[in-house]
Every structure is written in C-alpha cells, then in structure tokens.
C-alpha positions in Angstrom: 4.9 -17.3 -2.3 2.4 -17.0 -5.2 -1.0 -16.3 -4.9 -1.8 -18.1 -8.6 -4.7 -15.8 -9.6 -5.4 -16.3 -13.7 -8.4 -15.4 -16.2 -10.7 -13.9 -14.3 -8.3 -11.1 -12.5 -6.3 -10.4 -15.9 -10.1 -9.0 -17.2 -10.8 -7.3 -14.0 -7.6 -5.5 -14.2 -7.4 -5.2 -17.9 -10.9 -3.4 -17.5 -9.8 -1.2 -14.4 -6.5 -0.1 -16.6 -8.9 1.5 -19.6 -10.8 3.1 -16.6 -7.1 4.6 -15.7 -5.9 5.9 -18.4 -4.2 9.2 -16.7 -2.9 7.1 -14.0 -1.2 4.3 -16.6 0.6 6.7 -18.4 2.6 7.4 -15.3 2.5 4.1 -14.5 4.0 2.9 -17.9 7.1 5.0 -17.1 7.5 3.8 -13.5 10.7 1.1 -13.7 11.7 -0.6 -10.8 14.9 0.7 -10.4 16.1 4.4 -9.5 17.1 4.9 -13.5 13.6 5.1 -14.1 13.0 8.2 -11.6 13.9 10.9 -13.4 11.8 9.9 -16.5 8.7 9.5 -14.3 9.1 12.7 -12.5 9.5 14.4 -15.8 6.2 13.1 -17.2 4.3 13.9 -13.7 5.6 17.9 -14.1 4.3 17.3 -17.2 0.8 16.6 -16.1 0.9 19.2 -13.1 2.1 22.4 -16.0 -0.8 20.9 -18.3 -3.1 21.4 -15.3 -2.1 24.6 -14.2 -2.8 26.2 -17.8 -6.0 24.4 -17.5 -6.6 26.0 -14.1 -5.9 29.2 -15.7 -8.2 29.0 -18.5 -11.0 27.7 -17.0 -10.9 27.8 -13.2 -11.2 24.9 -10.7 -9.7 23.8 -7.3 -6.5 23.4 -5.1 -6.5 21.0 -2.3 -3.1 21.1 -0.3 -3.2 17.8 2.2 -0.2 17.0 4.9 1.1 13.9 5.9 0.5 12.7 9.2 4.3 12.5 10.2 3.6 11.6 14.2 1.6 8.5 12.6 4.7 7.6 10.5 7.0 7.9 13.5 4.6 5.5 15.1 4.3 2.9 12.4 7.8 3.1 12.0 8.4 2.2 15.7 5.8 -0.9 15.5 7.5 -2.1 12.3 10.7 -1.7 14.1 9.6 -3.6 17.3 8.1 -6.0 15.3 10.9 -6.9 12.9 13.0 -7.0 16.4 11.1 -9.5 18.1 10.8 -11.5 15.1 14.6 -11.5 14.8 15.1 -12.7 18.0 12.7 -15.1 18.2 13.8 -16.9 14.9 17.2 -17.0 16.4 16.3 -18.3 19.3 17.9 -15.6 21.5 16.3 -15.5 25.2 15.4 -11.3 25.5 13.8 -9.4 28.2 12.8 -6.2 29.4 11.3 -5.3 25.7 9.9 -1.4 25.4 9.1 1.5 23.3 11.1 4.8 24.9 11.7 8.3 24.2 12.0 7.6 19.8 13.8 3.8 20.0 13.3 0.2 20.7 15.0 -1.0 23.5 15.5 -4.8 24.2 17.7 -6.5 27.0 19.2 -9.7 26.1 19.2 -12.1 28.8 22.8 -13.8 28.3 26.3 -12.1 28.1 26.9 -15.1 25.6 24.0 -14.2 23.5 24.8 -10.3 23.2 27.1 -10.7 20.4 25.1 -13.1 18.2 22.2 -11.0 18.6 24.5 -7.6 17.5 25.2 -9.4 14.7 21.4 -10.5 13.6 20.3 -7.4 14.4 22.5 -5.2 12.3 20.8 -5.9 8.8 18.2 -3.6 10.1 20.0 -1.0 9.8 19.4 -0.9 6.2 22.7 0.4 5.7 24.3 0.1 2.2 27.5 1.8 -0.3 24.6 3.7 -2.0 22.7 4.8 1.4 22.5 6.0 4.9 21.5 4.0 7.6 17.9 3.1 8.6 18.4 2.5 12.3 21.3 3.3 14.7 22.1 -0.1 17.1 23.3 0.7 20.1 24.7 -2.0 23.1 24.4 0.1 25.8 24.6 -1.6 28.8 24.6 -5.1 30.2 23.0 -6.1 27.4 20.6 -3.4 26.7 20.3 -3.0 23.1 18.5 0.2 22.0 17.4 0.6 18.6 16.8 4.4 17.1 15.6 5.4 13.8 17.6 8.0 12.4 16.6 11.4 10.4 18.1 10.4 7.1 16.2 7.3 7.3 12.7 9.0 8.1 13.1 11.3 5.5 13.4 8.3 3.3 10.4 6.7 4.6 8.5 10.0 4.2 9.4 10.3 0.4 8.2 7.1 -0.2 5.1 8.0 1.8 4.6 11.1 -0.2 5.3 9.3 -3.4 2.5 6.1 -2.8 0.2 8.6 -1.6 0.3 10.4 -4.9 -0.1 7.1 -6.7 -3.4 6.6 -4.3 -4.7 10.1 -4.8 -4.2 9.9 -8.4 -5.8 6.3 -8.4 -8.9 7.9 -7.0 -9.6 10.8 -8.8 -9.1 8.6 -12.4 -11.7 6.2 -10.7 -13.6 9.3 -9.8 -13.7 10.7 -13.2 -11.9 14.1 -12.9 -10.0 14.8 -15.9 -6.2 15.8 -16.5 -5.3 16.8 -12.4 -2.4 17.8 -11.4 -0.5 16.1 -8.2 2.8 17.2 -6.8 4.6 16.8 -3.7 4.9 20.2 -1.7 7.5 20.6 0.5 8.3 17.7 2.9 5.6 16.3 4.2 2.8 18.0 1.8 1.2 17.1 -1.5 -0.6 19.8 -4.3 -4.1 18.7 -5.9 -4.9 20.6 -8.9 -8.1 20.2 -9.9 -9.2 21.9 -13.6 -12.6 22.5 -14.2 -13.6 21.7 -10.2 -15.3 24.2 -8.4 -16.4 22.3 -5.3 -13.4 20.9 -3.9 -15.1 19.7 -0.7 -16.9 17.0 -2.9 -13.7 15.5 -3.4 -11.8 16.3 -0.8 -13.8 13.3 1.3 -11.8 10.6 -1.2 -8.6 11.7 0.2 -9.6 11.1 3.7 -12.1 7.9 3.1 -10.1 4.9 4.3 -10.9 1.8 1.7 -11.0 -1.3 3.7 -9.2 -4.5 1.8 -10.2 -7.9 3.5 -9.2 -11.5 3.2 -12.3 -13.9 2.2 -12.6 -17.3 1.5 -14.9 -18.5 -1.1 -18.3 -20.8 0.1 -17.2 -24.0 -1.7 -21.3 -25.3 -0.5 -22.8 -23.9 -3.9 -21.8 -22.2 -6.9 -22.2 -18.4 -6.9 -25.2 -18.8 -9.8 -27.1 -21.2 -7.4 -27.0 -18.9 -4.5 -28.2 -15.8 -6.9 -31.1 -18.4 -8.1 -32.2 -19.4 -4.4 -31.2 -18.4 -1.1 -27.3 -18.1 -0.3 -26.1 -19.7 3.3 -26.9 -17.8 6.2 -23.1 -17.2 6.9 -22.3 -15.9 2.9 -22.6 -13.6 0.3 -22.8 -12.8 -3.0 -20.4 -10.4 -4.2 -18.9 -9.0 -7.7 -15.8 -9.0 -9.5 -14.6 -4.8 -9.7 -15.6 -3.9 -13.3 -16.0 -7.7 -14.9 -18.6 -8.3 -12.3 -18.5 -11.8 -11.9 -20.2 -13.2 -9.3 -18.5 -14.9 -6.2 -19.8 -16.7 -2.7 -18.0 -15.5 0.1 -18.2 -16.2 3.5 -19.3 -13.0 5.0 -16.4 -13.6 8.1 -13.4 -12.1 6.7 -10.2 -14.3 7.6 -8.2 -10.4 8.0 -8.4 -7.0 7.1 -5.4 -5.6 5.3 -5.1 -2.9 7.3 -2.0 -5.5 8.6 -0.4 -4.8 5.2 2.4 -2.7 5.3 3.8 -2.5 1.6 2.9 -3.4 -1.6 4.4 -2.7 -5.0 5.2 -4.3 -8.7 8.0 -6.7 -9.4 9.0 -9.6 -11.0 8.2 -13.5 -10.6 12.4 -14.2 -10.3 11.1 -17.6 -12.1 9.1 -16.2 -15.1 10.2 -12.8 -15.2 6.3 -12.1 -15.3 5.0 -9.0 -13.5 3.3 -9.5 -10.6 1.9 -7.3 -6.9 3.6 -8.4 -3.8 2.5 -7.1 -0.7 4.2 -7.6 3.0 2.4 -7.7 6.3 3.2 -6.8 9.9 4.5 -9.4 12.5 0.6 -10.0 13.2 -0.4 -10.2 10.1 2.4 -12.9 8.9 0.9 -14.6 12.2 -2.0 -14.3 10.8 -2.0 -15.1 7.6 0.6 -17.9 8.4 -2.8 -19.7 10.4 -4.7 -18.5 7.7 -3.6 -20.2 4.8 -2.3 -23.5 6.8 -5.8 -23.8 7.3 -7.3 -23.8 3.8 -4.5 -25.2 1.4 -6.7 -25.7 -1.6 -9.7 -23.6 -1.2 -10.3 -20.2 -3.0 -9.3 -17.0 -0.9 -10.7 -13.9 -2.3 -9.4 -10.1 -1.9 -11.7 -7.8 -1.9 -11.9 -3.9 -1.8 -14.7 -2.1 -0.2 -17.5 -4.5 -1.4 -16.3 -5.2 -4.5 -13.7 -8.7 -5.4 -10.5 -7.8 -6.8 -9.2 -10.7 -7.2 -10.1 -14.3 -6.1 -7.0 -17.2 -5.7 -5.7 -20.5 -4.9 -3.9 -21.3 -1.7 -1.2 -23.5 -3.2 0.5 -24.2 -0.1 1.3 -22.0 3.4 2.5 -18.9 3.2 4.8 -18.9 5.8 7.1 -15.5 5.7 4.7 -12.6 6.1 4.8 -11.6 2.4 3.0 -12.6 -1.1 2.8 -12.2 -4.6 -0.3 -11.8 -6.8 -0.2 -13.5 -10.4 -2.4 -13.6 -13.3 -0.2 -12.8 -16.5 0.0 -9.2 -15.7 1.3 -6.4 -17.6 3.6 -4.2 -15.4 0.4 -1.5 -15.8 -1.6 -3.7 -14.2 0.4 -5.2 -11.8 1.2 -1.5 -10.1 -3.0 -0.9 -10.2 -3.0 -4.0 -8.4 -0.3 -2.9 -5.7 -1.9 0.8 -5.2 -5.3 -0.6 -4.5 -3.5 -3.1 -1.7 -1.7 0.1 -0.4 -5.4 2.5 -0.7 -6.9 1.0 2.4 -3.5 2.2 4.4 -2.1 5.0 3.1 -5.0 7.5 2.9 -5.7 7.4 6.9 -1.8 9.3 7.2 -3.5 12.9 5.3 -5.5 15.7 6.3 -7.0 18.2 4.2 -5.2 21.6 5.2 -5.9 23.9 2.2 -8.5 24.2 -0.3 -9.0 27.3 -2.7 -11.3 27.9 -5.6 -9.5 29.7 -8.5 -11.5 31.0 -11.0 -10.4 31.6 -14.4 -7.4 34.1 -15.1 -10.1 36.4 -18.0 -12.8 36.2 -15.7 -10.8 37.3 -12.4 -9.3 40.1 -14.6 -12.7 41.6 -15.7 -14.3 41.6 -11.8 
C-alpha cells in the first residue's frame, strides 16, 4: 500500500542526501540483491583503511559497541508469536494453550482435524529455501501441540542483518553529526568498530549511539493552514512543526496516532508498478492492528511522519492499509529512498547497542616522540 508523498518530501530528502554525502556513497553501491554485496563491502573497507591512516596521522577515537543479542532473542520470539497467531487466526484455526517456553512458541490446536491444515500454514515460517537454511524448526509434538523453535543458523542471520542496519544508523548519525571520513566495521559477531579521525572526546559521541530517536504517526489539523496558526494562536490540541532541512511548516495534532517503535523493518525497493524507488516499512501484529484502525479512520486526511520533532515526511491516506506493511513514495532516487528507510529503522535499532570500549589514540609521530 502506498503512502503517495510528492514535492515536498523529494526536497526534504534531496536536501538531507547533500547533508550525507559519506553515507550516499555507500548507499549508491547498495543493490537489492546479494550481487551487490561484495561491491559494497569493498567500498566500506575502503572507508574504514582511509580512516585508520587518518587515525594514524592525526589521532582520534575508537568506540567498540555490542549488540544486545538477549534483546534479539526476545524480539525474535514476539515476532514469531505474533506472525503465529496471525496465521491462525486468518485461517480460521480454533488454537489454545498459546505460550512462550524455554527458546520456542508453543501452540495447541484444538481439533485433530485442524492439526494438518495448520502444519501446512505454518510451515512458510520456516523461511526455508534452495539457497538457505531454515528460519524456524516446526515441531507436532503431541496431541496437537505444535512448538515452534528458532534455530542457530537462522539467528545468526538475523544478527548479520542487525549488525549491518546498525552500521547504516551509526553511519547516518555521525554524517548528520558532522564527523568527517569515519570508519565503521562489524567486529566479530555481535560487535561493531567506530573509528573516529580527528576525535578526541569520544564520550561526546558515544551518547548518539545509545540515544533512541522516537518516529511517530501524526495527522495533520485540517482546522487552519499551518501559516494561519504561526500568524495567531494554533488549536489548543496542535502544533506547529517543520519539515527536516526544507523547513516547511506543518499543523499537527499534538496526539500522535502511534509511535514506530511498532516497526519492525524497513528498507528500499521498488514500486512493482513503476519500477520507482521507494521505503517500505513493516509493523508488528499490534502495530498492523493499529495502523489498520488508523488509517480506516482518516481515508483522505494528511498523516505526517515525523522524527524526533522534526516532519519527515507528510502523506495522503489513499485508502486502508490493511496488511501491516507500507511504502513511502515521492519520485525517489534509490539514495534517497534508503535515507528514508534508515531513519524509519533509527528509532529501533539503536536501543539493541552498548558502548563497551572506547580508546583515545593519539597520533603515531607524536606517541613515538613521548
């Protein structure tokens, strides 16, 4: 479902992409298939070698930060009761005795008749395909008890792409931040490697790794235009806020519909009807709830997303969105379509690292002559 967003976002993000240059030129190499790996892992040793000689010439920081891996099991678990129950229910498949236990989702289906059907709806979870592992092991254990486990190869997949959108976010921030040439590499399994040139107080930036940004879901006051509310006095219930960067004005209602903490995913693709580029995010079974009510509601009316305090976009609700997932348009480049997705991802992803490490390394002359 499209969220049809047009002149006004393509000069926000147009204007945020000059503001990230470091970030687009990884960005730029990024495809959305595996083929396009290689090429951008290539470029990104590039950048962390470029920023170890600059660490060596003139000093700065290293920040090494872990992934919370206990709050990926957990997420993994909700996701995994969630997409279970939703399953069933869509299916119409009477189910009992629903529980997290000891690593798996267990679920008892009520009917002997039923326990076949519900095998067989169940077993796309598994993710399994020619080219991978599986995801999640199904299990029918017993009169009807169907326990579902995620397994090692397909945590370690998870984690990876953890790692991976957390190095996007990280290197998101410090380009908004204004630290030039970094280095960021993943370290091991579940660590990633800031290199900082040039930075000698690396507690002043470790704070942006930790510092959650919160994306809500607004609707735009339709009562008065956003120029009469700066020229007077603004509804009780709204706000005026600006457009990241363009800063346009917008009335919002100051109640926000959702947060996006309920959004699990987000990344760049393809409109499969204009081939344009586009950000789709997904939510959680509460969140497609949610948003489902949401946008039933308010067909029609402006529904703004906005970052910290700042609009980053604003859009038409064309119709309900229904399936738990959406896609942001505007005549995007593929640049700015994966700016788009990180920021939807930046109010997630940061709360899973913790700071473990940080060093000051001065320059190699200098540490020589002491």
């Amino acid at each position: 479902m499209i969220l049809d967003l047009r002149r006004n976002t393509t000069g926000l993000v147009f204007a945020l992409i000059l503001a990230l240059a470091s970030l687009l030129a990884l960005a730029a190499a990024r495809e959305l298939t595996p083929k396009g790996e290689p090429r951008l892992e290539k470029i990104r040793a590039a950048l962390v070698a470029n920023a170890e000689a600059a660490l060596a010439r003139q000093g700065g920081s290293r920040i090494l930060l872990q992934v919370d891996t206990d709050a990926l099991h957990e997420a993994i678990l909700i996701e995994l009761r969630d997409d279970v129950r939703r399953t069933l229910r869509q299916e119409r498949i009477p189910f009992a005795g629903f529980a997290a236990r000891d690593g798996s989702i267990e679920v008892r289906i009520r009917e002997a008749k039923d326990r076949e059907r519900a095998l067989s709806k169940l077993a796309p979870l598994a993710g399994a395909t020619p080219s991978s592992a599986r995801s999640i092991d199904i299990a029918d254990v017993s009169e009807g008890l169907i326990r579902l486990t995620p397994t090692d190869s397909g945590f370690a997949d998870r984690l990876r792409i953890l790692c991976q959108q957390a190095i996007d976010v990280i290197e998101q921030r410090l380009a908004s931040s204004g630290v030039a040439a970094p280095g960021v590499q993943r370290d091991g399994l579940d660590r990633i490697r800031v290199l900082l040139p040039g930075v000698k107080d690396p507690e002043r930036l470790s704070a942006i790794f930790n510092k959650r940004a919160r994306i809500t879901f607004r609707l735009v006051d339709l009562s008065m235009t956003a120029a009469q509310a700066l020229q007077g006095n603004p509804p009780p219930g709204s706000e005026v806020l600006y457009e990241l960067n363009s800063k346009v004005p917008y009335l919002l209602l100051k109640q926000v519909a959702m947060e996006g903490g309920e959004i699990i995913d987000a990344a760049p693709g393809f409109d499969q009807r204009t081939r344009e580029p586009i950000a789709s995010f997904r939510f959680n079974a509460s969140g497609t709830r949610r948003f489902a009510q949401i946008t039933q509601e308010n067909v029609g009316r402006p529904f703004a997303i906005v970052l910290d305090d700042d609009v980053l976009s604003v859009s038409i609700i064309r119709e309900p969105i229904l399936g738990g997932s959406g896609q942001i348009s505007g005549s995007f480049t593929l640049e700015e379509a994966n700016t788009i997705a990180m920021l939807l991802r930046s109010g997630t992803l940061p709360g899973h690292l913790t700071v473990v490490e940080q060093q000051v390394v001065e320059p190699e002359g200098k540490a020589g002559n002491e």
